[in-house]
C-alpha positions, -999 to +999 in steps of 0.1 A: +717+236+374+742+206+381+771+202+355+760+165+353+727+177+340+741+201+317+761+177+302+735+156+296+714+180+279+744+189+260+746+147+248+706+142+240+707+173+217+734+152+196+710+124+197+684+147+186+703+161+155+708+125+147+676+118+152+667+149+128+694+136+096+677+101+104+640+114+095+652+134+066+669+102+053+637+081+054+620+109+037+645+108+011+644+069+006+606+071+006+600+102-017+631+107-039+658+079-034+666+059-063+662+021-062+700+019-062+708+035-036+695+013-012+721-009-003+741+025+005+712+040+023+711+010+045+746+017+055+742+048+064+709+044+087+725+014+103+759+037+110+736+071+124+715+041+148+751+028+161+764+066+170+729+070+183+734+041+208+770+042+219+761+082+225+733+069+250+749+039+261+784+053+270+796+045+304+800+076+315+761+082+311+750+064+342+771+082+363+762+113+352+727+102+360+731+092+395+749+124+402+723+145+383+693+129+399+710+135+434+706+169+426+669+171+417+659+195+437+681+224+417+662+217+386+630+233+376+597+214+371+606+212+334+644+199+339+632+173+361+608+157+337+639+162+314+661+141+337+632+117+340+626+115+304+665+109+295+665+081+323+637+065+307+656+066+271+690+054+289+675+025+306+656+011+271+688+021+252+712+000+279+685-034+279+697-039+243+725-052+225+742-027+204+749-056+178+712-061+176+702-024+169+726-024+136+712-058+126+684-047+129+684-015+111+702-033+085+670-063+079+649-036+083+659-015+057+666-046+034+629-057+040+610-026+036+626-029-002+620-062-006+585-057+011+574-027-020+587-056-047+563-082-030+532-056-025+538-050-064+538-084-071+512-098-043+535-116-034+538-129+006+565-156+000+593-134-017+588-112+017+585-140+038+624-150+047+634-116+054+606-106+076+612-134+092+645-120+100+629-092+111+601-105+136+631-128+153+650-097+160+624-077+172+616-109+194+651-107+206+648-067+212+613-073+233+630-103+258+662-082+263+640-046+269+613-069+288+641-083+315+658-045+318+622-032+319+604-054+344+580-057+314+563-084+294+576-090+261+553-073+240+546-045+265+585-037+263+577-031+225+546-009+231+569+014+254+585+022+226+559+040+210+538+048+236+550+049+272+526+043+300+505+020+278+500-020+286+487-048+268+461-052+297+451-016+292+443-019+254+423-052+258+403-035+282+399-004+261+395-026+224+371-057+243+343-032+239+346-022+204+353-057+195+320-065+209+301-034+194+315-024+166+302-055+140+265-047+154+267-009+144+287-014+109+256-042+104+231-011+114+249+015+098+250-001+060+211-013+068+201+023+071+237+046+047+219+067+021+233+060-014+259+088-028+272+101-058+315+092-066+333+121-082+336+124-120+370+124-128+399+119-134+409+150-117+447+160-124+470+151-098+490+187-105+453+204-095+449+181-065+479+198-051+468+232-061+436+228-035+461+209-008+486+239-016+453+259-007+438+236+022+474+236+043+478+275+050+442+272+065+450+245+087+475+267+103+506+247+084+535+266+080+554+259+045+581+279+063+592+251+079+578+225+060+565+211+022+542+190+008+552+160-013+538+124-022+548+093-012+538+054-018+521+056+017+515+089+031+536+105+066+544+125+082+584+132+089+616+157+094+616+175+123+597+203+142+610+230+122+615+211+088+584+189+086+579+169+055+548+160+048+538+132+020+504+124+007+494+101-027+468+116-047+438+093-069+428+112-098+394+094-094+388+104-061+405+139-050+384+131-017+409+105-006+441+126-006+421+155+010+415+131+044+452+121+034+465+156+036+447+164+069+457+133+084+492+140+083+485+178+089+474+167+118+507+150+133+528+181+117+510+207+137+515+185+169+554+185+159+551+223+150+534+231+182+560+214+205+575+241+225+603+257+210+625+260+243+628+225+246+635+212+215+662+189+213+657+173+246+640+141+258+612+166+275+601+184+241+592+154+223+558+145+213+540+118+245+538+087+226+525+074+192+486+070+205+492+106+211+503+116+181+476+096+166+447+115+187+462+146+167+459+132+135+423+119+136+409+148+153+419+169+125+408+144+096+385+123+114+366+143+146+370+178+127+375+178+092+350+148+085+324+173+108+295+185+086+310+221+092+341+217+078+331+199+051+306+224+038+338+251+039+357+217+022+329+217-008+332+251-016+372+248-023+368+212-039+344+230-065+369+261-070+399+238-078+379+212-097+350+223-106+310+217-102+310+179-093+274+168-082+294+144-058+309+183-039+277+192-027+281+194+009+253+170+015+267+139-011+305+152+004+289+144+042+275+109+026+307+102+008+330+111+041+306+089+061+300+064+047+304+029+059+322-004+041+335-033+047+367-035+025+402-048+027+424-022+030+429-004+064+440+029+053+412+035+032+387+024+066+358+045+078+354+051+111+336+021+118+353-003+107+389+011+112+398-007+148+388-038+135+418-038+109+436-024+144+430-055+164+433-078+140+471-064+136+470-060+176+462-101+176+488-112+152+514-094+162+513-106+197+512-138+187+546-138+164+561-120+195+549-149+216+562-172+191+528-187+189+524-175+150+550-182+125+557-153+096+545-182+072+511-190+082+503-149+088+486-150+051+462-174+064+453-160+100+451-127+082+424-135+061+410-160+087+407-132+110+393-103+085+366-130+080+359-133+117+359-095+124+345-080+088+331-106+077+355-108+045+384-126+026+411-102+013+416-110-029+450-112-028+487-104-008+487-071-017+453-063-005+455-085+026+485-094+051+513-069+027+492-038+028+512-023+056+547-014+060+547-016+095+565-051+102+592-047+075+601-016+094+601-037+126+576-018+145+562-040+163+534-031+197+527-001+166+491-007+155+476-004+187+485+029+189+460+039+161+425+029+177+441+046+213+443+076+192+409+073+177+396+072+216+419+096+226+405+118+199+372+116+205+380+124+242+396+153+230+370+166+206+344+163+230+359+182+256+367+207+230+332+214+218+320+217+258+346+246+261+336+263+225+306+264+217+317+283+184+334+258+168+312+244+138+307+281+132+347+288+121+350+254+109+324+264+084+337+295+076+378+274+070+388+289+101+406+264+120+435+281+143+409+280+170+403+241+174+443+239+166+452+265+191+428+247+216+448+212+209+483+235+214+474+241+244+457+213+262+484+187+243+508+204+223+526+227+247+528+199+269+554+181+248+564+152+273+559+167+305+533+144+318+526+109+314+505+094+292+478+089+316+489+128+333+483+144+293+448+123+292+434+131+326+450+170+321+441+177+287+401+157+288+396+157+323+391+118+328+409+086+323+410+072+285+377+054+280+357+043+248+328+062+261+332+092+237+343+071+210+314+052+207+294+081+216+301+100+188+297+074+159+267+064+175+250+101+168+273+105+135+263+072+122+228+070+135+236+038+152+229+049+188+200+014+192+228-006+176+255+001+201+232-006+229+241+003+263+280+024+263+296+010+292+322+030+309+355+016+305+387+028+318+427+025+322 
């Protein structure tokens, strides 16, 4: 091994222990920080981001990576996706402005405050100014990573969360559902049965009892990780301190079930990252969209399967007792069924990537400067109209409902619907290869569909590409194929969806 490359390594694990206090500061601020402390908080954030950057950015790191790369041919398969992984990071960390990355942490943190003030209030226009702020220096960020990048403005943003992934790639992948998807939510409320809503209120503190329960079963380890609640549920910390957040409704414990298994989903991905290369570039999790694909094939492909959510009923009813509405058949009703409503985080399957490309539209437009921050109230609920065919009641329930922009992450959202095909892609290829599975989902025994996704994606980390992990791990390009495949038997909306046409990256 080259001493530049071991002094490399030696820098990114830095990063990566900044990276680690980082996560377990947005935690905090989310879970436990008092509205004081902000101001102080945003300090602190805005000084760990600067160390981050002049750690990547100092001069002497080119160098080393022009002598390191000269000497390839020394490093193992793994240390040279390492060494292609830490170029990657150099060159996106260089194309930006150190100024602008402590701005921009600093509006950030100011607007995600300001942004849980205007959500309580439904109110757009006190958030308005300071996203503004926001969306200008994120515009900024996306020219100066798009010139160093050879990369379109807004696919210089998407890199950041997913590498690999283009604008051109998602319109091909979303054109499809966008032309499918109102047909088959049309079909699929024609034909829903009618189910029963749980009884409650059911006691938050015995909600977390049956998650307490649920978690172990899902192979989550409270070793190295804890269950809390947050405004909007995540999924943070690091791979061997996850913290996991969910919000529980007393009057439906369903809802912080999927909740729970969502996020279980993207801390078993972050638990199954292979220990030998944590702290380096390599050992990260592939991308957002990746991540995503973990999270809904738990909650979504798996733990919304019949199977699971017979073993599901039986533990609903031991922690809170003999609800009609637990019967496995209502629970399958209830977890599929179908409705147009505001709120994206509370979407069904079906309706889901709508909320997705809606976001997907808007944002590319304030990037393109073709959308100003204050007229995104009104396309917002001009474009819910168009795509679901309603008008959001208020700010809250319409264009403030996410915290994504506030946070700056911009060429995000798509990343959710790539997961959902990814997902499916995923799930299918699982079931060819065991034909068990519905069997030991049944029976709450899920370390064999997790140990499957360790495997094919997990242990992987960020060896391969993007499109290397799809093709490896599902054995084709991503395509919508088993996307639409499977609602079309889950839903019954097969006639609906007409004609699946292949469609790939």
């Amino acid at each position: 091994m080259s001493g530049a490359y071991r002094l490399l390594a030696e820098r990114f694990a830095r990063l990566a222990d900044l990276e680690g206090a980082l996560a377990v500061l947005a935690w905090d601020q989310a879970v436990w920080m008092p509205k004081g402390g902000a101001e102080a908080r945003g300090r602190q954030i805005a000084t760990l981001r600067r160390l981050q950057h002049e750690l990547i950015t100092a001069p002497e790191v080119g160098p080393l990576l022009d002598d390191a790369r000269t000497l390839a041919s020394e490093l193992d398969p793994w240390q040279q996706a390492n060494l292609r992984e830490m170029e990657r990071l150099w060159r996106m960390a260089t194309a930006v402005d150190p100024a602008l990355v402590e701005r921009a942490a600093e509006a950030t943190t100011r607007a995600e405050l300001v942004w849980r003030e205007a959500r309580e209030k439904s109110d757009f226009a006190l958030l308005a100014p300071h996203l503004a702020v926001v969306v200008d220096l994120e515009r900024e960020r996306a020219r100066q990573l798009a010139a160093a990048l050879d990369l379109a403005p807004y696919d210089a943003l998407i890199a950041l969360y997913q590498p690999g992934l283009r604008a051109e790639a998602i319109d091909r992948l979303f054109a499809p559902l966008e032309r499918q998807l109102p047909h088959a939510i049309d079909d699929a409320l024609a034909r829903q049965p009618p189910a029963l809503r749980p009884n409650g209120p059911y006691p938050k503190e015995r909600q977390r009892a049956l998650a307490l329960d649920l978690l172990p079963r899902l192979t989550f380890d409270f070793d190295h990780g804890r269950l809390d609640e947050s405004a909007h549920p995540f999924c943070g910390g690091t791979p061997t301190d996850i913290r996991l957040t969910t919000r529980f409704d007393e009057g439906d414990p369903v809802s912080g079930l999927m909740a729970v298994l969502h996020e279980t989903g993207h801390a078993l991905y972050e638990a199954g990252l292979p220990r030998a290369w944590l702290g380096q570039p390599v050992g990260e999790a592939r991308g957002i969209a990746v991540h995503e694909s973990q999270s809904l094939a738990l909650e979504m492909q798996l733990g919304r399967s019949p199977a699971f959510l017979s073993f599901l009923s039986r533990l609903l009813r031991q922690h809170l007792g003999d609800d009609p509405a637990f019967a496995p058949d209502n629970l399958v009703r209830l977890c599929h069924r179908v409705e147009r409503g505001a709120i994206r985080v509370e979407a069904d399957e079906l309706t889901y990537p709508l909320h997705v490309i809606l976001r997907y539209r808007l944002e590319k437009a304030l990037i393109a400067g073709e959308l100003a921050v204050d007229d995104l109230p009104a396309a917002w609920n001009e474009g819910m109209k168009e795509l679901l065919a309603i008008v959001p009641p208020d700010d809250r329930r319409g264009v403030l409902q996410d915290i994504h922009w506030p946070l700056g992450a911009i060429g995000y959202f798509p990343c959710y619907t790539v997961g959902a095909l990814l997902a499916a892609q995923l799930t299918a290829r699982m079931r060819r290869e065991l034909p068990d599975l519905d069997r030991a989902l049944a029976a709450g025994e899920c370390g064999v569909a997790v140990g499957w996704l360790r495997e094919r994606v997990h242990a992987w980390a960020s060896f391969c590409t993007f499109e290397e992990l799809v093709t490896r791990a599902t054995g084709a390009p991503l395509s919508p194929h088993a996307f639409l495949s499977h609602i079309g038997e889950r839903y019954g909306v097969r006639r609906a969806l007409g004609e699946v046409a292949a469609c790939t990256m």
